[in-house]
N, C-alpha and C positions, 0 to 999 in steps of 0.2 A: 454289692453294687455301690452305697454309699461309703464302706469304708475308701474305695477306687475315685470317686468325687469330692468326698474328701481329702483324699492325697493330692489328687492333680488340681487342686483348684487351692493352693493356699490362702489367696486373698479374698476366698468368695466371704460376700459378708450380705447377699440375701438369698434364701433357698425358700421355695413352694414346691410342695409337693401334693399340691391340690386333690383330692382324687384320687390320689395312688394308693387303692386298697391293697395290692400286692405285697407292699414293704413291711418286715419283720419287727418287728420292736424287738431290742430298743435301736433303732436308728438313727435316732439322732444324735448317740454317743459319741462316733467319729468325728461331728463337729464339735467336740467341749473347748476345741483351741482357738476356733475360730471367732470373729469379731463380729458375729450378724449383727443386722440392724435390721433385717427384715428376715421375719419367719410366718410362712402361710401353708399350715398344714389344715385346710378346711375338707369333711369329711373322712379325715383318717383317724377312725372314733378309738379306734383303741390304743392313741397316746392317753400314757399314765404319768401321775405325779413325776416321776424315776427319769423320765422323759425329759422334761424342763429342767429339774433340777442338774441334771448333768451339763446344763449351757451355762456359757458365762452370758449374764443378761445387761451389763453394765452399759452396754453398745446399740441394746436394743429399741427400736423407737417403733416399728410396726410387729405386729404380733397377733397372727388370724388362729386361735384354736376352736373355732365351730366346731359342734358338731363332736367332741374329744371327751374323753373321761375324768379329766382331772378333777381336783378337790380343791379346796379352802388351801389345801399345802402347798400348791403351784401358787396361789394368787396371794399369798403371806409371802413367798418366796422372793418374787416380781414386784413385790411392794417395796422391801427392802433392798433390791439389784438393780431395779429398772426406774427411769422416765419415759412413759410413754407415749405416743404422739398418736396412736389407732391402735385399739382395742376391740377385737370382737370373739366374742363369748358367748354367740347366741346357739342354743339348744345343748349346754352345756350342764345337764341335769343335774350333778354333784355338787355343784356347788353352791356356796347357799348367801345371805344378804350378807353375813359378817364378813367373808373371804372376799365379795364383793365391792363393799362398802371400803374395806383395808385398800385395796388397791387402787379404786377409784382416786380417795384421797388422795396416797403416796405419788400418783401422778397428774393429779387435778392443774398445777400449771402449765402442764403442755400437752394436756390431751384436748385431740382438735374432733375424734372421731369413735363413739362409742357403741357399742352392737352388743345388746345384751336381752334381744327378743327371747323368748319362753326359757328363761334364768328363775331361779328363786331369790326373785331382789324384793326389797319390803322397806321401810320405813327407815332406816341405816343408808340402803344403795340412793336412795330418792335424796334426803336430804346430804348427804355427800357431794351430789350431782351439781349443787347450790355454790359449791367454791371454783367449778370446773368454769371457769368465763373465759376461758376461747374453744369454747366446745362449737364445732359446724355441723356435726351429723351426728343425734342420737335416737337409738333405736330402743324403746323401754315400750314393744307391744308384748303384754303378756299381761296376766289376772292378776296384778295388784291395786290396791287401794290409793288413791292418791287422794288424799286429805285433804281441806284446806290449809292445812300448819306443814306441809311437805312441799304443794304446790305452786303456792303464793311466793315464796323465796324464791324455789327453782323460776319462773317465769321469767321476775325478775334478775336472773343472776344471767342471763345467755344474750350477752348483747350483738354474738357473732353466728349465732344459730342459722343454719339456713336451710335444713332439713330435719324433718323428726314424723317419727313412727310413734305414734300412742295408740294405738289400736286397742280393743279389749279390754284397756284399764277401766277399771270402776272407780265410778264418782265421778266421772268427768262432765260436766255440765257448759252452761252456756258461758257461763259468769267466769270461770276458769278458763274456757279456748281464747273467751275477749280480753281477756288480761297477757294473754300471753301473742296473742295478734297484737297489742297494743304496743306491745313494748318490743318487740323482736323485729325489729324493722327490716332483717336482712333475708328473714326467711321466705325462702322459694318453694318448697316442697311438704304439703303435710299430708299423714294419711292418719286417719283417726277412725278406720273399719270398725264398727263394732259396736257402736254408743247408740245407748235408746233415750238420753235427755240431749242430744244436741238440737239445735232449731234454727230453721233458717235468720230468725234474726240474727245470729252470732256473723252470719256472712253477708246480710245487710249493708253491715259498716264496714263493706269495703268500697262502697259508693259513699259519691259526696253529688251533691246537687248547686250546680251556677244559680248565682243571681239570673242569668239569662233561661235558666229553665234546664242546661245542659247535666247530663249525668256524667262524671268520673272519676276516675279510682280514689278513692282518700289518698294524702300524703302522709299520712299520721298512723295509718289504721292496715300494717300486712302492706305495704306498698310494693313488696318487689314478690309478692306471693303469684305464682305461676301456677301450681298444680295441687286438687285437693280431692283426696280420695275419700267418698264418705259410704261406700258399699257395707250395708248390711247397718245403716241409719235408720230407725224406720219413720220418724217424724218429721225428713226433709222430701217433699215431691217434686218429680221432674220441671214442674213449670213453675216454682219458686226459681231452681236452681238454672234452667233457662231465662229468666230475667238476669240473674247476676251476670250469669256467661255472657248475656248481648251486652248489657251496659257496659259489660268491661273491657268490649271491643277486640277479642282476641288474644289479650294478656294474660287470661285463665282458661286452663284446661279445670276439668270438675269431672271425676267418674261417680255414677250414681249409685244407687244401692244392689243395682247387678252390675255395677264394674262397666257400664256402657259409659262413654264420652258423652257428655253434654255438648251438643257442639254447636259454635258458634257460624251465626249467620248474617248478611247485610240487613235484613230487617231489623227498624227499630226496638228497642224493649219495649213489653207493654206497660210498665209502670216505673214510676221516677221514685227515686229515695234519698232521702238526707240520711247527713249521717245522725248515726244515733249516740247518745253519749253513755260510756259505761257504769253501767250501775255502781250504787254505793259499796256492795262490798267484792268491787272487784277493784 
């Protein structure tokens, strides 16, 4: 069937084949002539190395292998053939920080979209992640360490960020989410499931307090931050995180530690907050 799609489509230049457990490997050899720029084979786990390496990747900018078997050998491969602009490699259990880390770099100026949930990235993928500055969505939830010497750079370095998954990682603390709210002005979306030292002050400072008495949003501090998943928190309670939701008038969605919506209502908040300033070593 693909060699038939490959024939009759000479200028196809993106193919998904999402789902399609049925297909043979290696299938995707019929296309080695072809020009993709987009390839999304998510959940078709039994591409192997042999698979990629039969594409010409020069052309390639989006590139979905979830869920697939490859190795360090595809992602060496892609480092040296490819610029890539989306990147997703999540539950890609073979491969490991180095193959990781290689690639990230090799395309760090025009990757805008990165997906590397439950990967073995480590201290190489994280600080890599630090040159990637027009990064919009990264997903790095899975049991790594994030340091201070890893995550103080990366905070820093994402001035275009506007979504990100850190769920699960260890070390995540208060002094760390505030450094990285402080400085990513563009982000919309965080989900951060999983962490037993976050605290509601870290979402605090997303109020600011009028001289007239009025509470709203800082301009400084996460300004355009719409949604924040904090399930499976266990030291933020529903009625901290219902003062944030009223004060912030319907500009924040917030799911709780069962994944419920905080949800906002015309009654005032019951207490007012300034903002707070970030500590010393954030």
């Amino acid at each position: 069937m693909m060699e038939f799609v490959a024939a009759s489509c000479p200028d196809l230049n993106r193919l998904s084949v999402q789902q399609c457990t049925g297909l043979a490997t290696p299938f995707l050899q019929p296309f080695s002539q072809h020009k993709l720029k987009s390839l999304d084979t998510l959940g078709v786990s039994w591409i192997h190395d042999s698979d990629i390496l039969s594409l010409p990747l020069s052309y390639l900018k989006h590139l979905n292998l979830a869920e697939s078997n490859i190795t360090d050998i595809s992602l060496v491969h892609l480092a040296r053939h490819s610029q890539l602009q989306y990147l997703n490699l999540s539950w890609c259990e073979e491969v490991t920080d180095i193959g990781l880390s290689t690639v990230v770099l090799a395309s760090a100026p025009s990757l805008q979209s990165l997906m590397i949930r439950q990967c073995n990235l480590g201290y190489r993928t994280l600080k890599a992640l630090s040159s990637c500055h027009n990064l919009i969505h990264l997903d790095i939830s899975t049991n790594v360490d994030i340091s201070d010497e890893v995550w103080y750079p990366l905070a820093l370095s994402l001035p275009h960020l506007r979504e990100l998954d850190a769920s699960w990682v260890f070390g995540m603390t208060d002094s760390k989410l505030s450094l990285l709210l402080h400085h990513c002005h563009e982000l919309r979306r965080l989900v951060i499931d999983g962490h037993k030292q976050i605290t509601i002050e870290v979402f605090r400072r997303l109020l600011s307090s009028l001289p007239d008495g009025s509470i709203v949003r800082s301009a400084q501090y996460a300004p355009r931050l719409q949604f924040v998943s904090l399930q499976y928190c266990n030291d933020i309670e529903d009625d901290e995180l219902l003062d944030i939701v009223q004060a912030s008038k319907g500009s924040l969605i917030v799911k709780n530690y069962y994944g419920d919506d905080i949800e906002y209502s015309h009654d005032p908040p019951r207490y007012g907050y300034k903002d707070t300033p970030l500590s010393e070593d954030s």
